[in-house]
C-alpha positions in Angstrom: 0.0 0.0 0.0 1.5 3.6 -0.8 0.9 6.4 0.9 2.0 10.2 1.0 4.4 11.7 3.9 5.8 15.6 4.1 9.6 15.6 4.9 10.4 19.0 5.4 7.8 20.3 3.1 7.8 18.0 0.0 5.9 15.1 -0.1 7.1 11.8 -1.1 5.3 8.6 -1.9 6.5 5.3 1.0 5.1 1.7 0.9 4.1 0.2 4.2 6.8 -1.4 5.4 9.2 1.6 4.7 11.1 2.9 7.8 12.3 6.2 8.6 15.7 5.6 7.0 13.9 4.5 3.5 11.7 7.9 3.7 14.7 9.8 4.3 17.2 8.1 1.1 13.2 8.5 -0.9 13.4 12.3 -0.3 17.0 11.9 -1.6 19.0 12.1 1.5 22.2 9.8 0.9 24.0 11.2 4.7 21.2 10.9 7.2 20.5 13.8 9.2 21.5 13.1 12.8 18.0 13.6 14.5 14.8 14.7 13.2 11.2 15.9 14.3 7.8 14.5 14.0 4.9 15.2 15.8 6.1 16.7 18.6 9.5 14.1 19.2 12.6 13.5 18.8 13.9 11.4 16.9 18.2 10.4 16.8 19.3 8.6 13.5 19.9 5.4 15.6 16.4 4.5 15.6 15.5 5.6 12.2 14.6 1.6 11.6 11.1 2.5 13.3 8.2 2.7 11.0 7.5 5.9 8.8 5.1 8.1 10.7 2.0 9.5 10.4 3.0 13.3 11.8 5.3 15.4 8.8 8.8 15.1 9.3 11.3 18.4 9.7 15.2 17.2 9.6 18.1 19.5 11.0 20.9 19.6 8.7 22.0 22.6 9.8 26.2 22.7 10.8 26.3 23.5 14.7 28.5 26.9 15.3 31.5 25.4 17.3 31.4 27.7 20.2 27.4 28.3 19.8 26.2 28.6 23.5 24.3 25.6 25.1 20.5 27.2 25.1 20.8 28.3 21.5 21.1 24.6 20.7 18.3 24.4 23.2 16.2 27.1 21.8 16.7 25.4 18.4 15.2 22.3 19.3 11.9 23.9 20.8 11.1 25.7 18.1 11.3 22.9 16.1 9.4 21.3 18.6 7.0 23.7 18.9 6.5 24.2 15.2 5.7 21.2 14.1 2.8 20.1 16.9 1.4 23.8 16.7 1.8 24.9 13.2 1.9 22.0 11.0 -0.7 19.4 12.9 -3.2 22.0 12.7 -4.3 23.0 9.3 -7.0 25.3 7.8 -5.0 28.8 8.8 -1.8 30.3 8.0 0.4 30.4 11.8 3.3 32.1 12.6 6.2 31.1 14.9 8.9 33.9 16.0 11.3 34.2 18.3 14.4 36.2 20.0 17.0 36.5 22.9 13.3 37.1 25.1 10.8 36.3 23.3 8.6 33.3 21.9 5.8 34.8 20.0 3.3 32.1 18.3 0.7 33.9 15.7 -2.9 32.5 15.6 -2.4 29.8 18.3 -4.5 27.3 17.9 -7.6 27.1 20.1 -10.7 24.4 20.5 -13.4 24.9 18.4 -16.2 25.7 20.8 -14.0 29.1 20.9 -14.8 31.8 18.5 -12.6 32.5 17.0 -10.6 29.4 17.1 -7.4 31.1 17.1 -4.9 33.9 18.8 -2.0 35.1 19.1 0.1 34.4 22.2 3.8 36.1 23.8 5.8 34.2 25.8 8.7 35.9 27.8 11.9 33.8 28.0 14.8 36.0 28.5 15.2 33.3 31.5 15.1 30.1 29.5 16.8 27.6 30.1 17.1 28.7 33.7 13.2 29.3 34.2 10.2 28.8 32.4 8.5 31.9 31.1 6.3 33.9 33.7 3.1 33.4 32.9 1.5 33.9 29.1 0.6 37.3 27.4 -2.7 37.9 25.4 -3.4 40.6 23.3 -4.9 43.7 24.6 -8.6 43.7 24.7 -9.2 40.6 23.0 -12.6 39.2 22.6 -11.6 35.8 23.6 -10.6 36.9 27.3 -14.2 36.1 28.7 -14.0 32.3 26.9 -10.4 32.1 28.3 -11.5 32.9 31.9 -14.4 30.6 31.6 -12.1 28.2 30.7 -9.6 28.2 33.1 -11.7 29.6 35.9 -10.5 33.0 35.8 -6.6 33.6 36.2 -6.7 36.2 33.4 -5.2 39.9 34.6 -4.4 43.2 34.1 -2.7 46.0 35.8 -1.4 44.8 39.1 -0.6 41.4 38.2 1.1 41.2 35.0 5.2 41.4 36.1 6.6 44.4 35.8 9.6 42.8 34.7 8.0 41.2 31.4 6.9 44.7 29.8 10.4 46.0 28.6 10.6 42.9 26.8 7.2 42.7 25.0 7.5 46.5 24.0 7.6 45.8 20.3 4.5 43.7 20.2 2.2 46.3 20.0 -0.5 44.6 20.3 0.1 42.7 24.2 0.6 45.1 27.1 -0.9 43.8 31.2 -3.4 41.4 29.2 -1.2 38.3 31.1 -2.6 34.8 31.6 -1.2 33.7 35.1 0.1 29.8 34.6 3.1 28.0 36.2 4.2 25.0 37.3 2.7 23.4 40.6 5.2 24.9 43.4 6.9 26.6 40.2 8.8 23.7 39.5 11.5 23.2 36.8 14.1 21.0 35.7 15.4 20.8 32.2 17.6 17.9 30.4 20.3 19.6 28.8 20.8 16.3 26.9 17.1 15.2 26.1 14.6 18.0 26.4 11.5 15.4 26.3 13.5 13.9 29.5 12.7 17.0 31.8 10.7 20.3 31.5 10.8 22.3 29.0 9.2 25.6 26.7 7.0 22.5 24.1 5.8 21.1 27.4 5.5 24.2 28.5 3.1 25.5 25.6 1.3 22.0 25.5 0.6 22.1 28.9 -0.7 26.0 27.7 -2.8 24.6 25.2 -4.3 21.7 27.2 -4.9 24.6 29.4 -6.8 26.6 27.6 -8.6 23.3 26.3 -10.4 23.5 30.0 -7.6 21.1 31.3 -5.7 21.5 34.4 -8.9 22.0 36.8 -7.6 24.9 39.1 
């Protein structure tokens, strides 16, 4: 049986019983990248014998910078991350992914569909990162969505007075978020990252999957 897949944005055509590695040699990769990502893991070339899967596929052929600081590599690997459970699983709308030395800023976020609309745009602080997760979430000022969030989450939406002070000299060229700050962390603010396997510890994907799940109506209180 054939069947389509999406390996870093072209399609190729795989019969069952084709592993990773065949895909990979299919979309006329000779040297195997040495990890790739598909819906929303990791996977190292060692174990590129498992089964092609459903999810696209995003390689990182990309030469390291020798020297290249530790949470740049990190940083890399999120957004990846990030990208393809957030921006490639859920189709129907163009999304946007950006980010900087502070910032992680996702365009039209994806939302459940007993929202309306479905969609928003979200700021994530992470001038921290990888020391701390980010503070808390930003929404967009005045957004018609923040009654459906607060339903959703039982309130923990805020304003003036709650949002930190701290976060607003690095959201400054968003003009569109100012004190709008959704208030989530980590029971007894917990965090610990694995600087060699991120899906090993916490991280910023687990972070914005535990956001999503959040604003799903997960997470109770």
């Amino acid at each position: 049986m054939t069947s389509r897949v999406r390996i870093d944005g072209k399609f190729i055509f795989v019969e069952e019983g084709d592993t990773i590695r065949d895909a990979l040699r299919k979309a006329g990769m000779d040297q195997m990248p040495p990890s790739m990502v598909t819906g929303g893991e990791i996977i190292r070339a060692a174990d590129y014998n498992r089964p092609v899967p459903s999810y696209d596929m995003i390689t990182n052929q990309k030469d390291m910078i020798k020297g290249g600081s530790v949470r740049d590599r990190l940083l890399d690997q999120e957004v990846e991350l990030i990208a393809t459970r957030f921006l490639a699983e859920f189709p129907g709308r163009e999304r946007s992914l950006e980010t900087d030395d502070d910032t992680l800023f996702i365009g039209s976020f994806p939302l459940p569909d007993d929202y309306s609309p479905n969609y928003i745009d979200l700021l994530f602080v992470i001038h921290s990162y990888p020391e701390a997760p980010p503070a808390g979430i930003h929404l967009p000022s005045e957004s018609p969505l923040r009654g459906e969030i607060e339903a959703h989450l039982n309130g923990h939406v805020h304003g003036i007075g709650y949002c930190p002070d701290s976060d607003l000299k690095y959201i400054k060229k968003f003009s569109q978020f100012g004190r709008e700050w959704l208030c989530l962390h980590y029971r007894d603010n917990s965090w610990k990252i694995n600087f060699i396997n991120l899906m090993e510890g916490d991280c910023l994907y687990k972070f914005v999957e535990n956001a999503y799940v959040a604003l799903s109506g997960g997470h109770g209180d």
